[in-house]
N, C-alpha and C positions, 0 to 999 in steps of 0.2 A: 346239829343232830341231837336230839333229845331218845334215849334210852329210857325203858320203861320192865323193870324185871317182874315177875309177878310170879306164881304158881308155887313157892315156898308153901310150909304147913308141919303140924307135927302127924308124924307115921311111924307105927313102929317097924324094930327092927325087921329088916327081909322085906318091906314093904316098897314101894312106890310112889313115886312124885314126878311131874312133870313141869318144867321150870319153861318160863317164855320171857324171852326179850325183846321188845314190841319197838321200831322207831321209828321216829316222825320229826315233822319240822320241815324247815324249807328244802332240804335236802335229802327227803325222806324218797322221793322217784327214783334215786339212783343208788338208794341204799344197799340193791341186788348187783349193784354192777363194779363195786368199786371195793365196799367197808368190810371186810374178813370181820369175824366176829369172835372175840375168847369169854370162855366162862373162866372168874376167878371164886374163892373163898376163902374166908377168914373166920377163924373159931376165937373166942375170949382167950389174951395172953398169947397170940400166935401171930405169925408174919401171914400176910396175905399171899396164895398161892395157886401157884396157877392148875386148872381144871382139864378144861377141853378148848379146845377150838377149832372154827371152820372157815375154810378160805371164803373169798365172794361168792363164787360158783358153789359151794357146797362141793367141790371134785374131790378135796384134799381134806382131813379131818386130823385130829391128833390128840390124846387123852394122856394126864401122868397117870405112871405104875399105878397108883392104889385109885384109880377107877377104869382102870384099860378092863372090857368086861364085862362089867357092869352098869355102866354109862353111858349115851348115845347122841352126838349133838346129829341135828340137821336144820335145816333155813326153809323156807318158805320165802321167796322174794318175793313174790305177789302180794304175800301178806306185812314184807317187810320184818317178817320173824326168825328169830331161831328162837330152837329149844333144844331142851337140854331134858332127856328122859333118865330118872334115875330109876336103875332096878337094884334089887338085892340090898335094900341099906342097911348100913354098920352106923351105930354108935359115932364113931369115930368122924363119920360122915358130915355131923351135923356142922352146923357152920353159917355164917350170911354169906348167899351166894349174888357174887357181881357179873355181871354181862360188859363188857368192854368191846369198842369199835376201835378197829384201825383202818385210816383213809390208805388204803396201800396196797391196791389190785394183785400186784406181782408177788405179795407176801404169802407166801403156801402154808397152811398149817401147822405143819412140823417145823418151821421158822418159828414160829409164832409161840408154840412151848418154850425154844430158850429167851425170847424178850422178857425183858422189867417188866414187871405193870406200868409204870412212867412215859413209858412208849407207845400209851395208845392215848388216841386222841377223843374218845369218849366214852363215860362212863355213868352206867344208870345205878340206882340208888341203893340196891341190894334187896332181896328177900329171904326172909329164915327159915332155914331146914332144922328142923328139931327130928332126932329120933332117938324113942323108948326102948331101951334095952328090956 
């Protein structure tokens, strides 16, 4: 499975962005049925950390403290997507944002916030969120 993030930009603060994780590959038909999907991000001099994520189904969702709110994943299985709607952005925010697959149907969301990043079996390349204070 090949990950494909895209929709990063600069916006300023209080602004808007809508991020997408796009997959394909030979295994891209059952992308909906199987791969929970998490968003990570990483700022310059900072540990990678985890964002949102959503089970296969989209049934179960789960966002950390500083974007519970503000932040919205949902999937598209037909299209093989999820996204990631940023509302309200902070400064603070900015970051390269990574979309990560795990092959692991039974993984609910809220599992999925305390996993490593090392734990997921695929990872698309990142896109950057700049925002102007």
């Amino acid at each position: 499975v090949q990950l494909q993030a895209s929709g990063g930009g600069l916006v300023e603060g209080g602004g808007s962005l809508k991020l997408s994780c796009t997959a394909s590959g030979r295994t891209d038909s059952v992308f909906g049925s199987r791969y929970a999907v998490a968003w990570f991000r990483q700022s310059p001099g900072k540990e990678r950390e985890f964002v949102s994520a959503i089970s296969w189904s989209g049934a179960t969702s789960s966002y950390a403290d500083s974007v519970r709110g503000r932040f919205t994943i949902s999937r598209d299985n037909a299209e093989n997507t999820v996204h990631l709607q940023l509302n309200s952005l902070k400064p603070e925010d900015a970051a390269v944002y990574y979309c990560a697959a795990l092959d692991s149907p039974g993984t609910t969301a809220q599992q999925m916030a305390g996993m490593p990043s090392h734990e997921y079996h695929y990872w698309g390349q990142g896109t950057l969120v700049t925002v102007s204070s």
